[in-house]
Jmol script that loads the backbone (N, CA, C; Angstrom):
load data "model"
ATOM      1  N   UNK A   1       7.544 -31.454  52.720  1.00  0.00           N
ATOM      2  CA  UNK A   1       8.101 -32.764  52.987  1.00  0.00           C
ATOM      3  C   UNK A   1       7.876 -33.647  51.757  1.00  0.00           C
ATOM      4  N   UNK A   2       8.852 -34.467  51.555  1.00  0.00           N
ATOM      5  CA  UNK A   2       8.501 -35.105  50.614  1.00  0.00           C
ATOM      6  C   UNK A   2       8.182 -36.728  50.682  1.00  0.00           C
ATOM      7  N   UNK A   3       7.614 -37.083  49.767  1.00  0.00           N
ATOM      8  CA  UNK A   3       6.807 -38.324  50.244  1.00  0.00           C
ATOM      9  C   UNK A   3       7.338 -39.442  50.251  1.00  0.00           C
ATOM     10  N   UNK A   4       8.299 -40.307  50.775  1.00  0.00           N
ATOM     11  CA  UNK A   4       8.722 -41.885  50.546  1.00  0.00           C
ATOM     12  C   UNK A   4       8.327 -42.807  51.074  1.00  0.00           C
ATOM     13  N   UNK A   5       8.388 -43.740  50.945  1.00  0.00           N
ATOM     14  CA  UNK A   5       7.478 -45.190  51.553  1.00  0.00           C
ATOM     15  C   UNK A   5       7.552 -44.773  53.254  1.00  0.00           C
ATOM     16  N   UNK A   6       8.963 -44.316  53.636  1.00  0.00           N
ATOM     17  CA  UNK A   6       8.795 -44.356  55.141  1.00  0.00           C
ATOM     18  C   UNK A   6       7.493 -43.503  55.983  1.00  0.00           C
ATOM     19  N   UNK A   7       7.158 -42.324  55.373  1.00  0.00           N
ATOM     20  CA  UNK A   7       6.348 -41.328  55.283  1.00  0.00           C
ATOM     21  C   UNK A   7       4.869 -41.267  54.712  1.00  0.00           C
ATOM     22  N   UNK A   8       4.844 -42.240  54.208  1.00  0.00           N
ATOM     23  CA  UNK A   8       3.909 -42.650  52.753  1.00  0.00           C
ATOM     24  C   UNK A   8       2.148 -42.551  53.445  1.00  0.00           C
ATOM     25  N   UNK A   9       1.451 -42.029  52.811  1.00  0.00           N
ATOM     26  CA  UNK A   9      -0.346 -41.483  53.493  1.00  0.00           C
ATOM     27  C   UNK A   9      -0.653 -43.122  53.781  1.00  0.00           C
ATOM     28  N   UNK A  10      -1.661 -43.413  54.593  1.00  0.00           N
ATOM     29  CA  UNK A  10      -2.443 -44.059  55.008  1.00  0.00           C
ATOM     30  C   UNK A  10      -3.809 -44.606  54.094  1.00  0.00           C
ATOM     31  N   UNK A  11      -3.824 -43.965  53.313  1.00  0.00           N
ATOM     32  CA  UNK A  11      -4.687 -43.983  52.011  1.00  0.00           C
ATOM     33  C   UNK A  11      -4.638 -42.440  50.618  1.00  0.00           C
ATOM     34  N   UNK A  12      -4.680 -43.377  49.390  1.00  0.00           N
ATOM     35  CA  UNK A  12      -4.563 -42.767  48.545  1.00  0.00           C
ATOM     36  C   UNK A  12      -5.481 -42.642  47.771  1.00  0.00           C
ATOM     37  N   UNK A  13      -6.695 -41.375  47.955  1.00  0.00           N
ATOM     38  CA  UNK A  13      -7.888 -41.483  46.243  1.00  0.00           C
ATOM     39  C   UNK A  13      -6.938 -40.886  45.162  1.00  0.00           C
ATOM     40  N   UNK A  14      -6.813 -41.248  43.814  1.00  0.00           N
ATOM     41  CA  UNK A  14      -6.360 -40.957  42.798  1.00  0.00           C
ATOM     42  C   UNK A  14      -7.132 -40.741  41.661  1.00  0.00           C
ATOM     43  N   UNK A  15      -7.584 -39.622  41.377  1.00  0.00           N
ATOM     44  CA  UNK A  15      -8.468 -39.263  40.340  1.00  0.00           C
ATOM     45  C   UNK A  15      -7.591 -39.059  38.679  1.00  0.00           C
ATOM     46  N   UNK A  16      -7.541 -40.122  38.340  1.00  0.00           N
ATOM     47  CA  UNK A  16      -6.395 -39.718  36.813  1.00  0.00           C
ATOM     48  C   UNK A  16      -7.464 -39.155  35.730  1.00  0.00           C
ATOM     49  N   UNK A  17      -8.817 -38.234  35.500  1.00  0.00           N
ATOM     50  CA  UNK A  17      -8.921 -37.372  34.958  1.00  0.00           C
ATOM     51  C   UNK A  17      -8.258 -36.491  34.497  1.00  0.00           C
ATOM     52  N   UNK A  18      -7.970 -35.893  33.333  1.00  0.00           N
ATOM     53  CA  UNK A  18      -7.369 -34.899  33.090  1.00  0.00           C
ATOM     54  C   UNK A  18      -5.587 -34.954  33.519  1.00  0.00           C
ATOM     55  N   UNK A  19      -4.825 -35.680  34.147  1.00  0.00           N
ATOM     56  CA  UNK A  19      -3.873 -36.237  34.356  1.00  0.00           C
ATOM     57  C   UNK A  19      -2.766 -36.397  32.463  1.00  0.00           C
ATOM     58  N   UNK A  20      -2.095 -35.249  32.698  1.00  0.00           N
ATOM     59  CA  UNK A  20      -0.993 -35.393  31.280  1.00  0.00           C
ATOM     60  C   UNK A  20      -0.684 -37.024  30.800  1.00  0.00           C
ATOM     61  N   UNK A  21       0.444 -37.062  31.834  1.00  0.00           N
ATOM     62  CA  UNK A  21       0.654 -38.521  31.801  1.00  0.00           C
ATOM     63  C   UNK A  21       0.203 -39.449  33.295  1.00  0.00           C
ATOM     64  N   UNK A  22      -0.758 -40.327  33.043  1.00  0.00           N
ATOM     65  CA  UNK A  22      -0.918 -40.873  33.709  1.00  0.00           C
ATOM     66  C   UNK A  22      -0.412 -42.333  34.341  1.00  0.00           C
ATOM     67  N   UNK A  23       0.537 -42.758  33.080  1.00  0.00           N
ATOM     68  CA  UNK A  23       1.594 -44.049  33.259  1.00  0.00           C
ATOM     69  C   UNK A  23       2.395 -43.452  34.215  1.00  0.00           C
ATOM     70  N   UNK A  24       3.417 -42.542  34.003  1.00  0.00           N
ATOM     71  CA  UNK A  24       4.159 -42.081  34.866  1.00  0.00           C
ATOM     72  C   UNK A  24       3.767 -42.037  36.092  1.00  0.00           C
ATOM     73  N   UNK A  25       2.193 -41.315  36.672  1.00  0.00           N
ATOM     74  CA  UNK A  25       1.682 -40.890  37.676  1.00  0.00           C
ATOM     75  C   UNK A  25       1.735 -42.107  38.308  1.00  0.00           C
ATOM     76  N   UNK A  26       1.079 -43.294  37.862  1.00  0.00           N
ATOM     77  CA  UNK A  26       0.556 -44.321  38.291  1.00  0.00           C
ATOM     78  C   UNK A  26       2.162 -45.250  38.483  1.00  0.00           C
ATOM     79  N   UNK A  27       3.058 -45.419  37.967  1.00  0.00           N
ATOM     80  CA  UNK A  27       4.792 -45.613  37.915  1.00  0.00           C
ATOM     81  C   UNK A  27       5.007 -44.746  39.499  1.00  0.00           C
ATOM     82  N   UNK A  28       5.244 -44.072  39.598  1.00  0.00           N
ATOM     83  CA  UNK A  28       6.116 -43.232  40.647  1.00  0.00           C
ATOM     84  C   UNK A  28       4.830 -43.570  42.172  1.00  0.00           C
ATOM     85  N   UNK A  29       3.795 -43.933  41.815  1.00  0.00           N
ATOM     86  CA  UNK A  29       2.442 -43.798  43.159  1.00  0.00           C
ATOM     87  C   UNK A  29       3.386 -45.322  43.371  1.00  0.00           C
ATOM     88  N   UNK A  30       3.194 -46.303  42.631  1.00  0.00           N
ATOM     89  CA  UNK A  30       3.413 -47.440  42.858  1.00  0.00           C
ATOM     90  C   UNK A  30       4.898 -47.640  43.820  1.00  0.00           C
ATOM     91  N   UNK A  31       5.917 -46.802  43.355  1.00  0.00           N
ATOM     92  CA  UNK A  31       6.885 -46.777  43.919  1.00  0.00           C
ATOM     93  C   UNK A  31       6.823 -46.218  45.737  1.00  0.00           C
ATOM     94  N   UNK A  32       5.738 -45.856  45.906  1.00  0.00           N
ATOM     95  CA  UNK A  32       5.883 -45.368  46.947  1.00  0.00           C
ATOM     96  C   UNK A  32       5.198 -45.451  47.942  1.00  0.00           C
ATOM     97  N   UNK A  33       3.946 -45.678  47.844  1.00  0.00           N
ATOM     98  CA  UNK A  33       2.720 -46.364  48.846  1.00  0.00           C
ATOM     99  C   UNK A  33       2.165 -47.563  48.084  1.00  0.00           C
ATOM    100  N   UNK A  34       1.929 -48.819  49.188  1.00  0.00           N
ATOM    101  CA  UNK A  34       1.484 -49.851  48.756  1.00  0.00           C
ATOM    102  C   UNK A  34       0.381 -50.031  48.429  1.00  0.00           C
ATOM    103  N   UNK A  35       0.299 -50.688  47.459  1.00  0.00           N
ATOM    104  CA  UNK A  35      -0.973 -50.702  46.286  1.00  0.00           C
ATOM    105  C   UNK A  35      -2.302 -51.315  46.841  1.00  0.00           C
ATOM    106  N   UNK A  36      -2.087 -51.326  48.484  1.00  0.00           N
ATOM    107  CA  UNK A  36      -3.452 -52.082  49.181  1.00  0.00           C
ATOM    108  C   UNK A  36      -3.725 -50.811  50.241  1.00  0.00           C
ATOM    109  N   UNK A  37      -3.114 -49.572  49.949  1.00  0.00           N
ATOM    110  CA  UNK A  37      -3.956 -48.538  50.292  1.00  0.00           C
ATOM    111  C   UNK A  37      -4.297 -47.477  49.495  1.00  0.00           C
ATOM    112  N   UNK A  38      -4.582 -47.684  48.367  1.00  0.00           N
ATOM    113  CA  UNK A  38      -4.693 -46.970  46.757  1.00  0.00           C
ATOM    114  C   UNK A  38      -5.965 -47.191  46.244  1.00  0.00           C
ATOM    115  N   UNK A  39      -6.984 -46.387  45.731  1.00  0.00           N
ATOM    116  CA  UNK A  39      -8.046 -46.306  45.526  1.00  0.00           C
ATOM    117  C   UNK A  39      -7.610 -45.859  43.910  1.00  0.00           C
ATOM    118  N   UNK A  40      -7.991 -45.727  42.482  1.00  0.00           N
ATOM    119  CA  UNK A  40      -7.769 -45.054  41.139  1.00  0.00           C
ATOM    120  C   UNK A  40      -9.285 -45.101  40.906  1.00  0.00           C
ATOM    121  N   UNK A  41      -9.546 -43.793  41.066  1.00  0.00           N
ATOM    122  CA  UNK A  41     -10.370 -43.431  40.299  1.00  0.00           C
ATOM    123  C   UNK A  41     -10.610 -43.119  38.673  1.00  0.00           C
ATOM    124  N   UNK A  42     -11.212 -43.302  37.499  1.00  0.00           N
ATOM    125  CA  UNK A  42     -10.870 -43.078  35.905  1.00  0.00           C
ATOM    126  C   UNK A  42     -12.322 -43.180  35.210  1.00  0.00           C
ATOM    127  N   UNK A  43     -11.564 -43.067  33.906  1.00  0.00           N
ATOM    128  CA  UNK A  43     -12.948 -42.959  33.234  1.00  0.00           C
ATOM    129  C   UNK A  43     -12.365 -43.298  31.659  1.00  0.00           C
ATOM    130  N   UNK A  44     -13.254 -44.784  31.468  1.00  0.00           N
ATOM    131  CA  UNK A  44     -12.930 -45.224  30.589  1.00  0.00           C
ATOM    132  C   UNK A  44     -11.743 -44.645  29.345  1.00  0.00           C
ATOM    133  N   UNK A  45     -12.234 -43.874  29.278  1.00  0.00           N
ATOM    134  CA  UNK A  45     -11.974 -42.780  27.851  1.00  0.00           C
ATOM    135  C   UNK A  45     -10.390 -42.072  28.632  1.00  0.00           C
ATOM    136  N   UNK A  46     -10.015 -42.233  29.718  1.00  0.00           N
ATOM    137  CA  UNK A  46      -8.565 -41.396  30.300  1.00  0.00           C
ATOM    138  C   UNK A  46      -7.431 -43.068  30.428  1.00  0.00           C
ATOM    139  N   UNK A  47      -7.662 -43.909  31.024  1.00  0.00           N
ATOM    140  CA  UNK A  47      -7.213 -45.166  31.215  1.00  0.00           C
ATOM    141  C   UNK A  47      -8.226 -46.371  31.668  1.00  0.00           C
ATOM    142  N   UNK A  48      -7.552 -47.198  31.344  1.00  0.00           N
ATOM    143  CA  UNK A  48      -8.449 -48.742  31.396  1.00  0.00           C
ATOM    144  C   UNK A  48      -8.426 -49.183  32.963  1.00  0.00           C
ATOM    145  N   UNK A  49      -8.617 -49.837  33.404  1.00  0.00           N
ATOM    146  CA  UNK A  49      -8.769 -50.193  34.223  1.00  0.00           C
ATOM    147  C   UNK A  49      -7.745 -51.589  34.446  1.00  0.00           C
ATOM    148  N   UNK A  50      -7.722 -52.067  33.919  1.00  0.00           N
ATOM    149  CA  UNK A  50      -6.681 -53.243  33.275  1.00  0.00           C
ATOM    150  C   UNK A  50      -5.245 -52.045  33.145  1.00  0.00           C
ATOM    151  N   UNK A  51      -5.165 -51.153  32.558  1.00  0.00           N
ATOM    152  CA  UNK A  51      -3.621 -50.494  32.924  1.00  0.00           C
ATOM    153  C   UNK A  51      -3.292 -50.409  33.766  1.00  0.00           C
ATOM    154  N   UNK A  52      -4.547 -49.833  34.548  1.00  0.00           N
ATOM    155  CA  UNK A  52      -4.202 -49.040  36.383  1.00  0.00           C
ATOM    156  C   UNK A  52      -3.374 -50.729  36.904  1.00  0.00           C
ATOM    157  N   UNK A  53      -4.427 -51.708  36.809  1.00  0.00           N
ATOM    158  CA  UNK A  53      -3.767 -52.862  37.160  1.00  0.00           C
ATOM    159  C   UNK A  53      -2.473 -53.449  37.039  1.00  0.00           C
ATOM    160  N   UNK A  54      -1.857 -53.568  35.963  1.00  0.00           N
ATOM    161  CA  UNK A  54      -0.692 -53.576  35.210  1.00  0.00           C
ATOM    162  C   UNK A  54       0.302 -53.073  35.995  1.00  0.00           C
ATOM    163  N   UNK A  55      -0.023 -51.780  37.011  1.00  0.00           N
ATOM    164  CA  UNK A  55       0.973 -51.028  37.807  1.00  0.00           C
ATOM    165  C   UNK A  55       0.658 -51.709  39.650  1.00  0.00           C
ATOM    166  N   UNK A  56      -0.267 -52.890  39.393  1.00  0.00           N
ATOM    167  CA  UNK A  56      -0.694 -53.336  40.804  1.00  0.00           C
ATOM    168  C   UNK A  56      -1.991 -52.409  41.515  1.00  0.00           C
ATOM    169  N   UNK A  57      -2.183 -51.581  40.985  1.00  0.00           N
ATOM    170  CA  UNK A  57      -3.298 -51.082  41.774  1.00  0.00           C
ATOM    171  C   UNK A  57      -5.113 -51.368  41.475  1.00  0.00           C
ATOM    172  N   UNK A  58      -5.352 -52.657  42.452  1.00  0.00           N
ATOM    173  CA  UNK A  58      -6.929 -53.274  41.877  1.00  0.00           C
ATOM    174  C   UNK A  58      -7.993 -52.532  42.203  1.00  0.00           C
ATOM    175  N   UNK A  59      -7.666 -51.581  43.003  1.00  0.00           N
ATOM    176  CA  UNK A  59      -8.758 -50.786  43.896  1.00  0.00           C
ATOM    177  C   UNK A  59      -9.336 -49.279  42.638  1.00  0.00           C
ATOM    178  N   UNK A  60     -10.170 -50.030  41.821  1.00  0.00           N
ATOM    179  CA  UNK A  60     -10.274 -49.378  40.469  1.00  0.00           C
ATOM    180  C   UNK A  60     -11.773 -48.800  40.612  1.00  0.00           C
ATOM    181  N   UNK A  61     -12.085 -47.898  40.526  1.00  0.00           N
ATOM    182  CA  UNK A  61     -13.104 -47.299  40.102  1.00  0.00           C
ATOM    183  C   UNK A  61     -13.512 -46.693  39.197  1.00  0.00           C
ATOM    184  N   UNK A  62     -14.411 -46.918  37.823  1.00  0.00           N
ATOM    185  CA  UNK A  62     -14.725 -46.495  36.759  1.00  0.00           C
ATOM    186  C   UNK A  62     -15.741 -45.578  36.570  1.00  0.00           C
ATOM    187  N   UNK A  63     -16.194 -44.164  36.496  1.00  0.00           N
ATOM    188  CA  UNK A  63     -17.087 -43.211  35.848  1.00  0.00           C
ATOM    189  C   UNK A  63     -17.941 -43.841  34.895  1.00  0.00           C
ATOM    190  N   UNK A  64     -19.162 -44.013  35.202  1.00  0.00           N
ATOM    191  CA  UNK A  64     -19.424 -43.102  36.475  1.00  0.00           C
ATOM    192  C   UNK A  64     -19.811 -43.876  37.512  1.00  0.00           C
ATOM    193  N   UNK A  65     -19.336 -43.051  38.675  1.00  0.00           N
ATOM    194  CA  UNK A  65     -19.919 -43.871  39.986  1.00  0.00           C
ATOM    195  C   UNK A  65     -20.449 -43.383  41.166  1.00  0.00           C
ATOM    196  N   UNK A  66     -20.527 -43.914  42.334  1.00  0.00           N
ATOM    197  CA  UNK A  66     -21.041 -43.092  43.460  1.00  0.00           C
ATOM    198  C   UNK A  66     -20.892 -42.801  43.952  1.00  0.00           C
ATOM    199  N   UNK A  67     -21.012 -42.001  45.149  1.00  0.00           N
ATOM    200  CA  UNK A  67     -20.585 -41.675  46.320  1.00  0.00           C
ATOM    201  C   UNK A  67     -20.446 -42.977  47.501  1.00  0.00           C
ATOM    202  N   UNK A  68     -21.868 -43.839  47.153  1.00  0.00           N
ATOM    203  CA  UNK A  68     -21.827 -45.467  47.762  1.00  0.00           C
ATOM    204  C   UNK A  68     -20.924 -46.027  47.507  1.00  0.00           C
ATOM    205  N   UNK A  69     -20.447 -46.220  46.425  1.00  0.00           N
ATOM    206  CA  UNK A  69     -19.216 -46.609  45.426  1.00  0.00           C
ATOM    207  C   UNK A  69     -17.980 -46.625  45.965  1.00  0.00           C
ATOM    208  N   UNK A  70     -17.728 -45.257  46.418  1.00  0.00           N
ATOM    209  CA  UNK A  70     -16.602 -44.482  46.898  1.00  0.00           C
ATOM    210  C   UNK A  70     -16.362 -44.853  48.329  1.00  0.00           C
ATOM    211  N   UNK A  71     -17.150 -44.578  48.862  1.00  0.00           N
ATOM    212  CA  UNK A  71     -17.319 -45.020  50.613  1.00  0.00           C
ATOM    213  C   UNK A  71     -17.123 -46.435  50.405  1.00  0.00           C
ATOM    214  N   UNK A  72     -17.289 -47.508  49.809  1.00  0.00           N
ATOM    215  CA  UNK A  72     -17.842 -49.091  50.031  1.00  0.00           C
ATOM    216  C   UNK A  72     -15.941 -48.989  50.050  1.00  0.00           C
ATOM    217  N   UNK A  73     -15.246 -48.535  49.303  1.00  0.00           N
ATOM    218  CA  UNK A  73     -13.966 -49.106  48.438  1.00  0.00           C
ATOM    219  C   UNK A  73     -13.358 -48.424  49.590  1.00  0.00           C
ATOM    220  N   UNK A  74     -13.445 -47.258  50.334  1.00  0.00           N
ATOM    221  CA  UNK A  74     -12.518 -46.557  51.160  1.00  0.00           C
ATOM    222  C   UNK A  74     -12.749 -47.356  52.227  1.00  0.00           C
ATOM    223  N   UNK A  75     -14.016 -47.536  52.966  1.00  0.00           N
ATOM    224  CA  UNK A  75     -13.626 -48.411  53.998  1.00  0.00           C
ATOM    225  C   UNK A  75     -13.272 -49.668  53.789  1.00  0.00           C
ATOM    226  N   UNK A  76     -13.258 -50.810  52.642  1.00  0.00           N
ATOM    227  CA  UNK A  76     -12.282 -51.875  52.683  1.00  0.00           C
ATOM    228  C   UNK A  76     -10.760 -51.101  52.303  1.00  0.00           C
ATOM    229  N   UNK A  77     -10.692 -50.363  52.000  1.00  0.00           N
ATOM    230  CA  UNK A  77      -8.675 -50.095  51.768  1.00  0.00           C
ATOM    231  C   UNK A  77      -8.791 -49.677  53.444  1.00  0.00           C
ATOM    232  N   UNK A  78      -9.651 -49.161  54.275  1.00  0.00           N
ATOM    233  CA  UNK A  78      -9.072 -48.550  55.879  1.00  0.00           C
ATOM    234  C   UNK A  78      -9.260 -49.855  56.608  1.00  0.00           C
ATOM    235  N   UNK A  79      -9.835 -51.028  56.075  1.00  0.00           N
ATOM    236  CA  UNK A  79     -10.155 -52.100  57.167  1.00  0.00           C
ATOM    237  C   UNK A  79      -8.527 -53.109  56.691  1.00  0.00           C
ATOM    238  N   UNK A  80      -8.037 -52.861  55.425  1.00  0.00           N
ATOM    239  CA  UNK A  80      -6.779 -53.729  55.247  1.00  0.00           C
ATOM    240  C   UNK A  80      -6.909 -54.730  54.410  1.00  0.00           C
ATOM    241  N   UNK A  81      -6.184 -55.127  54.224  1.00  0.00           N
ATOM    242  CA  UNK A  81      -5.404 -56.183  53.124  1.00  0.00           C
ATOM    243  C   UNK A  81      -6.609 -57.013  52.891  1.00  0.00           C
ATOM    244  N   UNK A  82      -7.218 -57.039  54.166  1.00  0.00           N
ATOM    245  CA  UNK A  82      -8.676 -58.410  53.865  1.00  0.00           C
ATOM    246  C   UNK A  82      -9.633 -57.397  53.629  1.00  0.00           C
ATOM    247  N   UNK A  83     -10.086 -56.384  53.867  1.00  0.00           N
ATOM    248  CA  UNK A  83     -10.732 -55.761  53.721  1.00  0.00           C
ATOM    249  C   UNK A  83     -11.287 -55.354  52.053  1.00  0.00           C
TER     250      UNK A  83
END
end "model"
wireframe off; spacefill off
backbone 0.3
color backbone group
């Protein structure tokens, strides 16, 4: 199946490690699930954090981090927009 907004996951982790192009990746995510259920995971040295933004997605996480880290950010993207 393929993925369009109508269809679109409930939450998105995005690890852009190792990711060819990651503008594109982060271009086509944007197009398709809203950027207040999107988590980007990165690491300085792959993209900025300020790029990921650029494409709307604030839910930024930078390497290195935690597992606390990870959990704190997933349950505000599952609690919503205020969350």
């Amino acid at each position: 199946m393929l993925l369009s907004r109508l269809n679109a996951p409930g939450l998105v982790v995005l690890d852009l490690q190792g990711s060819p192009d990651p503008d594109r990746l982060l271009s086509e995510l944007a197009a398709l699930v809203p950027s207040d259920r999107v988590m980007v995971l990165t690491a300085p040295s792959a993209v900025s954090a300020a790029a990921i933004e650029r494409h709307g997605f604030t839910r930024v996480v930078s390497r290195p981090f935690t597992i606390g880290q990870i959990a704190t950010v997933v349950q505000g993207l599952l609690r919503g927009p205020s969350g």
